[in-house]
N, C-alpha and C positions, 0 to 999 in steps of 0.2 A: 504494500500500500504506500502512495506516496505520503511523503511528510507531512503535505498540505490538504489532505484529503480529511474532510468533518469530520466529526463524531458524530452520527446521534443519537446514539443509546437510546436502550427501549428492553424489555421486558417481550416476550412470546412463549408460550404453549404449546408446544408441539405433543401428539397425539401419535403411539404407536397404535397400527390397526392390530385387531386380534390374532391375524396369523404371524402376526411377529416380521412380517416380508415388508412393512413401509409403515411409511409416516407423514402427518399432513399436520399444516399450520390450523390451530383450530380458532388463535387470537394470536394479536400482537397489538402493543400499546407506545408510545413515547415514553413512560415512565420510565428514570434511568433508575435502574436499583445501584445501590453502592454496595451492598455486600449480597453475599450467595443469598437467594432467598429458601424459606423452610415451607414446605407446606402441611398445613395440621389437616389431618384429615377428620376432627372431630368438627369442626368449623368450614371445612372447605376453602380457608383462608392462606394466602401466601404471608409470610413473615418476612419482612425484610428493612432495611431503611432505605430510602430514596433520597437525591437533592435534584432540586428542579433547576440548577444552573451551576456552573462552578464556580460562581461568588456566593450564590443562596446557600442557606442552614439545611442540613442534614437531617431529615425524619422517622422514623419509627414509623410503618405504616403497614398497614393489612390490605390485601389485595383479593377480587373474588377471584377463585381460583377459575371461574366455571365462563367471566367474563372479563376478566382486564382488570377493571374499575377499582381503583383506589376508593375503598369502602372509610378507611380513619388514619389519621395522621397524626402525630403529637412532633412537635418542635426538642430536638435533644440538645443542637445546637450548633455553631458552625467551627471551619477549619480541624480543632485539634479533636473533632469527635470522628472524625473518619474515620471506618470500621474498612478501610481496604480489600474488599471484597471478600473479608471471611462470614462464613456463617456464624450467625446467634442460635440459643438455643432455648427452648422453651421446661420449664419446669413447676409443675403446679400454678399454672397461669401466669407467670412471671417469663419473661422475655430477658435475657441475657446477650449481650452483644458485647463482644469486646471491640476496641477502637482505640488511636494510635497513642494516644494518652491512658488509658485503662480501658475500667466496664462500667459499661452502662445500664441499669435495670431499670424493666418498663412493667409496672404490675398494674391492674385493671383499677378504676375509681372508685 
């Protein structure tokens, strides 16, 4: 890729069919996640954080897994929370994320 060539990140779904022989796009969204996202399969939700620019703050956010949409978002913070594309992890409804300064914990309200 050349040097000069965008980015524009985005999140997709890709769907193996049942015989295991192929695979199709089932969605795709512009939301750029910043780290691996998790998906709960109690919820149907992807877990992940997103930043919507690379001067915008860093999110915590739930994604439906079944259509794209950023369902909730909370603000964690910007620059030194960058969680470098590692995955978080979830533990009795608590959300764990580490990020390049420590961990971050996101528990429900």
């Amino acid at each position: 890729m050349p040097a000069d060539a965008d980015f524009d990140g985005g999140i997709a779904r890709i769907d193996v069919n049942t015989a295991g022989t192929g695979c199709a796009t089932t969605w795709s969204a512009t939301t750029r996640s910043a780290a691996l996202p998790r998906l709960s399969v109690t919820d149907g939700k992807l877990y992940t954080v997103v930043q919507d620019g690379l001067l915008n703050g860093f999110y915590a956010a739930a994604v439906d897994a079944a259509t794209g949409a950023v369902t909730d978002r909370t603000l964690l913070g910007y620059g030194l929370v960058n969680p470098l594309q590692t995955a978080g992890t979830a533990i009795n409804r608590t959300y764990y994320q580490g990020t390049v300064t420590g961990l971050e914990i996101i528990k429900p309200g």
